[in-house]
C-alpha positions as CSV (number, residue, x, y, z in Angstrom):
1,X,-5.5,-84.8,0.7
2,X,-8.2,-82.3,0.4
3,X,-6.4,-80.4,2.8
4,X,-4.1,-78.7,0.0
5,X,-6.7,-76.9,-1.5
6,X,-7.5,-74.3,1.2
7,X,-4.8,-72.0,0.3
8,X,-4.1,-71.1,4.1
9,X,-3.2,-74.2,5.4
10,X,-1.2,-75.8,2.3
11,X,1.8,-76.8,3.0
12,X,5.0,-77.7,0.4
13,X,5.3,-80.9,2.5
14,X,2.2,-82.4,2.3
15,X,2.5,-81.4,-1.1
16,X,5.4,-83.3,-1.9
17,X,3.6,-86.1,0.0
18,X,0.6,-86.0,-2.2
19,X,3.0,-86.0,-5.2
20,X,4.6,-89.3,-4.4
21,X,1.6,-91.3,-3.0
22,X,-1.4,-90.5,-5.1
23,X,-0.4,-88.7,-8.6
24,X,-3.2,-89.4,-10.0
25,X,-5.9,-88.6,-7.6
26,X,-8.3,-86.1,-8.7
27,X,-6.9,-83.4,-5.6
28,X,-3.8,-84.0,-7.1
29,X,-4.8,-83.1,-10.1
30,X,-7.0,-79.7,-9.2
31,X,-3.7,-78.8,-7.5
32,X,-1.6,-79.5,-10.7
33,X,-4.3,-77.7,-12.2
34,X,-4.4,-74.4,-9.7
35,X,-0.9,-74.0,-9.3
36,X,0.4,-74.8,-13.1
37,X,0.1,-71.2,-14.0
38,X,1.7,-69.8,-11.0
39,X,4.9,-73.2,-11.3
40,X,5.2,-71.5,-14.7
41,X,5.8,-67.6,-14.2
42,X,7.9,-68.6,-11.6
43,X,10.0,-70.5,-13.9
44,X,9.5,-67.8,-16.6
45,X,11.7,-65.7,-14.2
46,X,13.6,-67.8,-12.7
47,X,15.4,-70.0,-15.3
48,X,17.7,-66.8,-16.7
49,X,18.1,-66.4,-13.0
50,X,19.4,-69.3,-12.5
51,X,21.2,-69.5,-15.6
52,X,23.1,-66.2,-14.1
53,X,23.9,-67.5,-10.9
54,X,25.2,-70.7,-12.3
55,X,27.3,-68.7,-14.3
56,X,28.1,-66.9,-11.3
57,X,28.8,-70.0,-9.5
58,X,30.8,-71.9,-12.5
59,X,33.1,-68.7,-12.6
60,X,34.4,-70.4,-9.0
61,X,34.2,-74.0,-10.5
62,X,36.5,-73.1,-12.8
63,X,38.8,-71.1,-10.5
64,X,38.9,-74.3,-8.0
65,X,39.4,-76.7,-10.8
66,X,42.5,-74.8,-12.4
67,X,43.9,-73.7,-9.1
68,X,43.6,-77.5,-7.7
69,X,46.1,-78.8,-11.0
70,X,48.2,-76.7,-8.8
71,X,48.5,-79.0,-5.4
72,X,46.6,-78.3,-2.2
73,X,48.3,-75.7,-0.5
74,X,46.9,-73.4,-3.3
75,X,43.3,-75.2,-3.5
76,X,43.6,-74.2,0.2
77,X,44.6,-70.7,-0.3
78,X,42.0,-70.4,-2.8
79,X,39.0,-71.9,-0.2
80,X,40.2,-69.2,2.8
81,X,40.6,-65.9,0.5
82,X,37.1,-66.9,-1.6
83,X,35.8,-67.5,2.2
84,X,36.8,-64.6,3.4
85,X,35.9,-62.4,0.6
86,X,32.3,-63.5,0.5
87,X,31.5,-63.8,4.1
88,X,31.8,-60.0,3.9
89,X,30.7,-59.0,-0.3
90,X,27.7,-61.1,0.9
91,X,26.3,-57.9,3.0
92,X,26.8,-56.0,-0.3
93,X,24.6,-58.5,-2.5
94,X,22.1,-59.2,0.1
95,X,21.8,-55.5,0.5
96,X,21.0,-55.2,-3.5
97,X,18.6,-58.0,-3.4
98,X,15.5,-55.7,-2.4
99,X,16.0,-53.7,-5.2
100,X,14.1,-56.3,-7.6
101,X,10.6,-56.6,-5.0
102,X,10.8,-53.1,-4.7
103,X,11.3,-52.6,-8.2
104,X,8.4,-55.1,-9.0
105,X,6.0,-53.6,-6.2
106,X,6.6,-50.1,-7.4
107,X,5.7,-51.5,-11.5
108,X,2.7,-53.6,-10.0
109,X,1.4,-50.0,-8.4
110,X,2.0,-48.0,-11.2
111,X,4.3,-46.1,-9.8
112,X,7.1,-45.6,-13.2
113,X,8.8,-42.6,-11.4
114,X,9.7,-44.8,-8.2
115,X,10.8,-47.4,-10.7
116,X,13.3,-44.6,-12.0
117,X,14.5,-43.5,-9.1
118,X,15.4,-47.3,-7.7
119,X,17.8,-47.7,-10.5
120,X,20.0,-44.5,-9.7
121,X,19.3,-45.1,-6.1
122,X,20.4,-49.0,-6.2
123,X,23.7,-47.8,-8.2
124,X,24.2,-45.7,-4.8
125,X,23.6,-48.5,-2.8
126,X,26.6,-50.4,-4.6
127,X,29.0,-47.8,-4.3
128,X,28.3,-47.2,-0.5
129,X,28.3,-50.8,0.1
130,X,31.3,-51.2,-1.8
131,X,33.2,-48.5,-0.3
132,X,32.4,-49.8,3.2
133,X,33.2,-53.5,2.5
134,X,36.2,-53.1,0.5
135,X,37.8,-51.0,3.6
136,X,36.7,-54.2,5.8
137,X,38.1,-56.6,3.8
138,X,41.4,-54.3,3.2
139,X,41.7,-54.7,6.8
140,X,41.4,-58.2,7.2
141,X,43.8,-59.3,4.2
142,X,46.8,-57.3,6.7
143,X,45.6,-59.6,9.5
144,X,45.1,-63.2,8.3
145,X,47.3,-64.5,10.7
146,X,43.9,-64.4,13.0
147,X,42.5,-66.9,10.9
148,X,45.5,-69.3,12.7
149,X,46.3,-70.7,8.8
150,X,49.9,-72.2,8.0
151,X,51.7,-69.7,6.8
152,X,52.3,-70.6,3.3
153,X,48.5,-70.5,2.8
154,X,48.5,-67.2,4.7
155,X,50.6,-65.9,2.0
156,X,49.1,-67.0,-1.2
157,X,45.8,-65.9,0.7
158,X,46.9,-62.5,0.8
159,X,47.9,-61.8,-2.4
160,X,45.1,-63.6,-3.8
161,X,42.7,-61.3,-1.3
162,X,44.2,-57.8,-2.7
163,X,43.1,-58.5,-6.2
164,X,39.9,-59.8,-5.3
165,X,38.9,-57.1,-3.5
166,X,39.8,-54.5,-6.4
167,X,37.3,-56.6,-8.4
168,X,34.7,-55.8,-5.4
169,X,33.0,-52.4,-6.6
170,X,32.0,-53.6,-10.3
171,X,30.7,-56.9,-8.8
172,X,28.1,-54.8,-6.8
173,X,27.3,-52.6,-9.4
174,X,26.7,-55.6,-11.9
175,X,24.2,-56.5,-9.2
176,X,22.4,-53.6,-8.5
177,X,21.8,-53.2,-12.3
178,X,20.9,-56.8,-12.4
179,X,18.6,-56.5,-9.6
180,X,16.7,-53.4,-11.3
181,X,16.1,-55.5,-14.7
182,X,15.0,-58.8,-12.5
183,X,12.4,-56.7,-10.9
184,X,10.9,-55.3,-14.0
185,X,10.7,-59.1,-15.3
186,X,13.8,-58.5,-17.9
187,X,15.5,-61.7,-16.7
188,X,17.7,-63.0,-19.3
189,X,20.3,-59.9,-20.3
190,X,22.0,-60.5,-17.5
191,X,22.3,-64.6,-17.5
192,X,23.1,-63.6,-21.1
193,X,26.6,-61.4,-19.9
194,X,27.4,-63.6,-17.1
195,X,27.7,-66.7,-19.7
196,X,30.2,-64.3,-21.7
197,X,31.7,-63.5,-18.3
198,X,32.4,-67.0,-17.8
199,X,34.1,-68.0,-21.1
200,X,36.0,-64.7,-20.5
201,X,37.6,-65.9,-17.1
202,X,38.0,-69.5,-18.1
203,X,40.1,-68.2,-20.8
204,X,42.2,-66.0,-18.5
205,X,42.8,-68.3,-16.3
206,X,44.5,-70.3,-18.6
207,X,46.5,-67.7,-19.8
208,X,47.5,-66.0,-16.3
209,X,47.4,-69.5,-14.2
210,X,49.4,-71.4,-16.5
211,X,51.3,-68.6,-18.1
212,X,49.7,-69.3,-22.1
213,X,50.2,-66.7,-24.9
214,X,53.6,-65.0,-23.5
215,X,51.8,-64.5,-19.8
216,X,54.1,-64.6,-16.9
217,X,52.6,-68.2,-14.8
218,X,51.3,-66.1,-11.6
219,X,49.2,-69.3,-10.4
220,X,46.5,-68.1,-8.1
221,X,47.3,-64.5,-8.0
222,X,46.8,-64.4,-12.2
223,X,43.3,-66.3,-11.2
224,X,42.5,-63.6,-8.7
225,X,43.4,-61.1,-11.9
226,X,40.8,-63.1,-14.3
227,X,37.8,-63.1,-11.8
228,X,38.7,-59.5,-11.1
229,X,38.9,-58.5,-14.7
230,X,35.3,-60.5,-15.6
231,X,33.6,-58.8,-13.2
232,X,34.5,-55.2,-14.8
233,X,32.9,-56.6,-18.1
234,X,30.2,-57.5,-16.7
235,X,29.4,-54.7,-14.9
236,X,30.0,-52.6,-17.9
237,X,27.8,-54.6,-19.9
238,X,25.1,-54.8,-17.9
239,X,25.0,-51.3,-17.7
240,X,25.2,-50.5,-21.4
241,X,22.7,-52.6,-22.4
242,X,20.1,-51.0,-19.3
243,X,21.0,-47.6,-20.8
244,X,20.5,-48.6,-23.9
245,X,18.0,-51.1,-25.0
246,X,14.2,-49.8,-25.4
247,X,12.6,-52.2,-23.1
248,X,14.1,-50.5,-20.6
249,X,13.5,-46.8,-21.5
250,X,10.3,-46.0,-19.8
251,X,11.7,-47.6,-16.6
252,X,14.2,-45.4,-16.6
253,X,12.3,-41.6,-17.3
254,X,12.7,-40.0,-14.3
255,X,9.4,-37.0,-14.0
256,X,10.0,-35.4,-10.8
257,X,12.7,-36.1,-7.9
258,X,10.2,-37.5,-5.1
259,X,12.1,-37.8,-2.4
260,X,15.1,-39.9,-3.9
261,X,17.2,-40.4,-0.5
262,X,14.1,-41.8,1.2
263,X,14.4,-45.0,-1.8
264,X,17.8,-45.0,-0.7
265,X,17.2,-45.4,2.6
266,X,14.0,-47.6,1.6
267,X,17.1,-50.0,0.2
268,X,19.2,-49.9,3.0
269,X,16.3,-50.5,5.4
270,X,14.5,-53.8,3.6
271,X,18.1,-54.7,2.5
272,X,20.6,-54.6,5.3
273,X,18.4,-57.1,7.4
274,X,18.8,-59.4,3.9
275,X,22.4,-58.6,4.1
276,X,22.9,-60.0,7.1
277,X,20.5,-62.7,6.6
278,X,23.2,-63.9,4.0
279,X,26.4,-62.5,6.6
280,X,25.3,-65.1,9.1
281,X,24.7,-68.1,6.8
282,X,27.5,-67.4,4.6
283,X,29.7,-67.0,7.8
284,X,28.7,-69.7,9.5
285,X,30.2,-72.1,6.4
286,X,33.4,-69.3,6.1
287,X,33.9,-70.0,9.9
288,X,33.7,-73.6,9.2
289,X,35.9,-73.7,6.6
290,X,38.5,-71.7,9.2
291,X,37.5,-74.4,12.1
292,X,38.4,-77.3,9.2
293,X,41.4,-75.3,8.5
294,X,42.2,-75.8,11.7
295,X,42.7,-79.5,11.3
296,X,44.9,-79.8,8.4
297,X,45.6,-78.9,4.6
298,X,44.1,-81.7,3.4
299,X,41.1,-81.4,5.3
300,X,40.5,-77.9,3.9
301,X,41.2,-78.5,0.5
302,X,38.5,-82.1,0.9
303,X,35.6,-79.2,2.5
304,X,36.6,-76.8,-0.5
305,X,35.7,-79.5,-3.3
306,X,32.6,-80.6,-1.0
307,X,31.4,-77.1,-0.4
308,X,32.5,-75.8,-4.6
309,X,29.9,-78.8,-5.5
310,X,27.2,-78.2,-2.9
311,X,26.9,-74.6,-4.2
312,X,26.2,-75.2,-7.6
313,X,23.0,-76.6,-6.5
314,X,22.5,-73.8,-3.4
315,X,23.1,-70.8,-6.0
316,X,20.2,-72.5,-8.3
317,X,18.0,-72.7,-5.4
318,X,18.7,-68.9,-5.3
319,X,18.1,-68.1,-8.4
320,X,13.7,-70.2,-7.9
321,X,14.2,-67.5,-4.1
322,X,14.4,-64.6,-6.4
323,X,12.0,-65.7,-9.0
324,X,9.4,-66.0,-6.0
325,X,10.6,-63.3,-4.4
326,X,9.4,-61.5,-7.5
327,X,6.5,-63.0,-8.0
328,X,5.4,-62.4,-4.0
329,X,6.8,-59.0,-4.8
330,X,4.2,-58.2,-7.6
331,X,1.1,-59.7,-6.3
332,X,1.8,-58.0,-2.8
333,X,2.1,-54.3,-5.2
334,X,-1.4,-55.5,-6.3
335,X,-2.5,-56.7,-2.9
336,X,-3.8,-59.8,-4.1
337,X,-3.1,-62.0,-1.1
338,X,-4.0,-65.6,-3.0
339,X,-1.5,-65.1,-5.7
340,X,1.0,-64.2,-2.8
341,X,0.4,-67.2,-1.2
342,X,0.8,-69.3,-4.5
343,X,3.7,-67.7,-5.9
344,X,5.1,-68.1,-2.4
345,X,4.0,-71.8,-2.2
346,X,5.3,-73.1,-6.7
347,X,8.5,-71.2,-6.1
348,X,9.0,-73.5,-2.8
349,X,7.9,-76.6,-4.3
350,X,9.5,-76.0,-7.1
351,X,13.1,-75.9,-4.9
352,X,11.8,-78.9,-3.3
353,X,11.6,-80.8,-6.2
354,X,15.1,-79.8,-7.6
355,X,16.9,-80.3,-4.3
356,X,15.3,-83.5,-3.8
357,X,16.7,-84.8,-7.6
358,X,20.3,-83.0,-6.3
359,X,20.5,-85.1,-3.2
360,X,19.7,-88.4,-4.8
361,X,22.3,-88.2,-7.4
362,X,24.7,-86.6,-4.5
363,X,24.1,-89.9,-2.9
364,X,24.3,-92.4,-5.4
365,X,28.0,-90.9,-7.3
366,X,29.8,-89.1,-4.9
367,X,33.4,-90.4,-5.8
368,X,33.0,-89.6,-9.7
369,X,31.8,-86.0,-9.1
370,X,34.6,-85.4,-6.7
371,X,36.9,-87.0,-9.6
372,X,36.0,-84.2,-11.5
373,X,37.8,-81.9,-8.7
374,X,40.7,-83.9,-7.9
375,X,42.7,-87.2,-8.0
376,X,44.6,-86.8,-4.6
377,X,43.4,-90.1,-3.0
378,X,43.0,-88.6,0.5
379,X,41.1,-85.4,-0.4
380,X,39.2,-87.7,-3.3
381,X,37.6,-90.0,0.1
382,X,37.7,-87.2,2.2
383,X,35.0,-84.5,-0.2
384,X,33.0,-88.0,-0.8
385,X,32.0,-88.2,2.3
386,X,31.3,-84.9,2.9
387,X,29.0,-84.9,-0.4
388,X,27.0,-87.4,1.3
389,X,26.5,-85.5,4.0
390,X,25.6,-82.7,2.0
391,X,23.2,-85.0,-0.3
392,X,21.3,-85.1,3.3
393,X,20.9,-80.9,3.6
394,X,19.8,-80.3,0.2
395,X,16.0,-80.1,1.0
396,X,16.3,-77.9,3.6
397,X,18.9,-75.7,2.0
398,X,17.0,-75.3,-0.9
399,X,13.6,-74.5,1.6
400,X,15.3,-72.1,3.7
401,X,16.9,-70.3,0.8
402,X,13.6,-69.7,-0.9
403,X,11.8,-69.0,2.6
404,X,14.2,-66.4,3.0
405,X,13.8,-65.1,-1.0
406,X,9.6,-65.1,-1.1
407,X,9.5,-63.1,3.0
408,X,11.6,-60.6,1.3
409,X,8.8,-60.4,-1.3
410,X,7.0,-59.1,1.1
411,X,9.4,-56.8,2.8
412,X,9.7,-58.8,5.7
413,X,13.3,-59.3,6.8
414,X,14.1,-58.7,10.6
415,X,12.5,-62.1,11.9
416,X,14.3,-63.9,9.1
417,X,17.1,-62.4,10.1
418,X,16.6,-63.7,13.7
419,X,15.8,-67.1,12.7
420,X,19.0,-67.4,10.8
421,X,21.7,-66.3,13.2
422,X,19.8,-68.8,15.9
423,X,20.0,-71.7,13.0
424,X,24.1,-71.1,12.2
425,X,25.2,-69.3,15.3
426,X,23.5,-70.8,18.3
427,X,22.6,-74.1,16.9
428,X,24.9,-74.7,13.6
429,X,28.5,-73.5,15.1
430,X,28.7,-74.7,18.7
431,X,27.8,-77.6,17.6
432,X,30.0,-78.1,15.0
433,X,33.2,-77.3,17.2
434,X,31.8,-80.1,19.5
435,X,31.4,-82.5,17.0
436,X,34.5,-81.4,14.8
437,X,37.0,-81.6,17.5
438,X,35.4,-83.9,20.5
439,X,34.1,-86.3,18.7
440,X,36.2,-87.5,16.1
441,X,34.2,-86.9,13.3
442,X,36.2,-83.7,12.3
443,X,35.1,-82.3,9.0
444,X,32.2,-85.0,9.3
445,X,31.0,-83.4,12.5
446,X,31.2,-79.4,11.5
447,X,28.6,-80.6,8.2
448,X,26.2,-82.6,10.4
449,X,25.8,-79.5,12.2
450,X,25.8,-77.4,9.6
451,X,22.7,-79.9,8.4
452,X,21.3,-79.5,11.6
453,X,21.4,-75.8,11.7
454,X,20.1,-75.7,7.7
455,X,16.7,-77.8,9.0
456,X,16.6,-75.2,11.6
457,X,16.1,-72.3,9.3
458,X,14.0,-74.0,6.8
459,X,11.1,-75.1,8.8
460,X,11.0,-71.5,10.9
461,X,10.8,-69.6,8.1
462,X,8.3,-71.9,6.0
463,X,5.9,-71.2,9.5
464,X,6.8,-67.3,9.3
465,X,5.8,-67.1,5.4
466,X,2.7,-68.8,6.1
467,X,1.9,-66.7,9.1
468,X,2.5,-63.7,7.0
469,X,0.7,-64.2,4.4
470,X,-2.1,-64.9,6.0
471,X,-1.7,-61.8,8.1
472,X,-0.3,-59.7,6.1
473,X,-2.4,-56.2,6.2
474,X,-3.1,-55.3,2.4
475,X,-5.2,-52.3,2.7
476,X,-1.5,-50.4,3.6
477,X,1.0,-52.1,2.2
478,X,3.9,-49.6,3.4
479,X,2.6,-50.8,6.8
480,X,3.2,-54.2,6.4
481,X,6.8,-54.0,6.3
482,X,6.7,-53.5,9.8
483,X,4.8,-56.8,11.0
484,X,6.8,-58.8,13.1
């Protein structure tokens, strides 16, 4: 057990390990003792964080729940356009997502002028990214019929598609903004608007679902309005309040224009890989939504409930990635390698510990939080079993997701990128077609593999952060972008 105190060689597992068999050993408690500190900045910054992204998250909770009092063939509709629309936003907010390290590494240098610059810079980021996706996604809602859907679903797809899209550009600005405050440490404005944002679109969607308060009843098409209209408040919002309150007005006093394009293309270049790191997980559960899709409406609408459950615990697993990535992001600007490899190190534990709680209950009431969801008795048995099998992923999801979050602390994002399209693309996908459709497992089969591809991804890129920050070279920072 004495093994966990050389910082080097620690590892989250033997960690958790420690935890269970000998709590009260006295390397146990120097551990508790070293890492308390670093377990509570990391929740300092990640708790509004998360608070935000289950807001995020909820916004779809609600959209499922209201949309599945409907019958299947919209829950359906619902799980292929939200699918679709994601696997390619996703670029968009993975893009964003290295504004807050760089926005944290430029405060932890000292450097208040780079600070200023990110925020404009970031807004551009969100307009480019938005104009680029929306035109891809524009193109795909014409086209669903390659998606080999019935073709009731195709059409409520569609029209549910067109107005998410139009909803795209504030969405990414909301984000950039967001991303800007998270990396000066200014966590809790933007959990803050989201929470409004919710009770805004809950309320919406009653009125435009169900047709309350003289509303026409446009089912999923008027929930497709609400999300749309929710994410132009919060955008404005969070933008107001930047401009606005006095925490952030040093941030934002810009002295001199140094070389504002090269943060652009500082964002694009740290953040596209990050992009993609999210493209090619996200896609690989789109894609199996389309390959469950394949088998039947019923099937689709059981992985929708499944998959609408499994991500309330994924997207607070996100929010612990970016507090670490935060917290990696600061200590790297003030090349202090130990508190790297500790912040690196609570924010993992820290996801190991909630994912570990996540999969137990998973396990134990499956039925009555599917109940919540729905009372069809074939999709009810159907999502069960697929929130057992996702009861088995969540330590590995939560893992990889904050692997992914505390590299990008550190500006490393091309081998992550690598290590995730092998996980869903060569291992995850293949496998799942076998299983889903040779087998007889069907949806079964597409999450075993999507388990197997999640393992994959969360014990390569636990080895790569403890590589890097080992390696990493301190004395240039810049440099260390670079390290493969």
């Amino acid at each position: 057990m004495y093994l966990i105190w050389a910082d080097k060689s620690v590892s989250p597992y033997v960690v958790l390990l420690g935890v269970v068999c000998n709590l009260s050993s006295q390397p146990m408690l120097k551990f508790y003792t070293t890492y308390l500190p670093y377990f509570r900045k990391t929740l300092s910054l990640s708790y509004p964080i998360v608070i935000g992204q289950l807001g995020i998250v909820l916004m779809g909770v609600a959209d499922i729940v209201m949309i599945g009092k409907l019958d299947a063939v919209n829950l359906a509709a619902a799980s292929l356009a939200n699918s679709i629309f994601f696997l390619i936003a996703i670029l968009g907010i993975g893009t964003l997502s290295a504004i807050s390290p760089l926005v944290a590494k430029s405060k932890a240098e000292g450097h208040t002028n780079a600070v200023a610059i990110l925020f404009r810079q970031g807004i551009w980021a969100a307009i480019l990214m938005a104009l680029a996706i929306s035109t891809i996604l524009f193109v795909l809602t014409l086209n669903l019929e390659w998606f080999g859907q019935t073709e009731r679903v195709t059409e409520l797809t569609r029209n549910y598609l067109h107005i998410l899209n139009a909803g795209l550009l504030p969405m990414l600005i909301f984000t950039a903004v967001k991303q800007f405050s998270d990396g000066l440490g200014y966590t809790k404005p933007s959990a803050i608007i989201t929470f409004f944002a919710l009770v805004l679109n809950v309320f919406l969607n009653w009125a435009l679902i169900y047709g309350k308060f003289g509303m026409p009843v446009l089912g999923l098409f008027g929930a497709g309005i609400a999300t749309s209209i929710s994410r132009l408040v919060m955008a404005i919002l969070m933008f107001a309040f930047v401009k606005t309150a006095p925490i952030y007005r040093n941030s934002l006093h810009l002295k001199q224009h140094d070389h504002d394009s090269q943060w652009l293309i500082q964002i694009f270049k740290i953040g596209l890989p990050s992009g993609f790191q999210y493209f090619f997980e996200v896609g690989a559960f789109a894609f199996a939504a389309i390959m469950i899709g394949w088998m039947g409406e019923l099937q689709m609408a059981s992985h929708q409930v499944a998959i609408n459950i499994a991500s309330v615990t994924y997207m607070i697993a996100t929010g612990l990635s970016a507090g670490g990535s935060i917290g990696v992001g600061d200590a790297y600007g003030r090349r202090n390698r130990i508190d790297i490899v500790r912040y690196g190190y609570a924010a993992m534990f820290l996801a190991i510990a909630f994912m570990g709680v996540c999969a137990l209950v998973f396990s134990l009431i499956p039925q009555i939080i599917v109940s919540w969801y729905t009372t069809q008795p074939e999709v009810l048995s159907m999502a069960g079993n697929l929130l057992i099998i996702a009861a088995v992923f969540q330590l590995s999801d939560g893992i990889q997701c904050v692997g992914l979050g505390i590299l990008r602390g550190l500006g490393d994002t091309q081998i992550p990128t690598l290590i995730t399209i092998i996980a869903y693309w060569v291992i995850g996908i293949p496998l799942g077609y076998y299983l889903g459709f040779y087998t007889g497992l069907q949806q079964n089969g597409v999450w075993i593999s999507l388990s197997v591809g999640l393992s994959f991804s969360a014990i390569f890129l636990s080895l790569r952060f403890k590589l890097l920050s080992r390696t990493i070279n301190l004395d240039h920072p810049s440099k260390a972008i670079h390290v493969n």
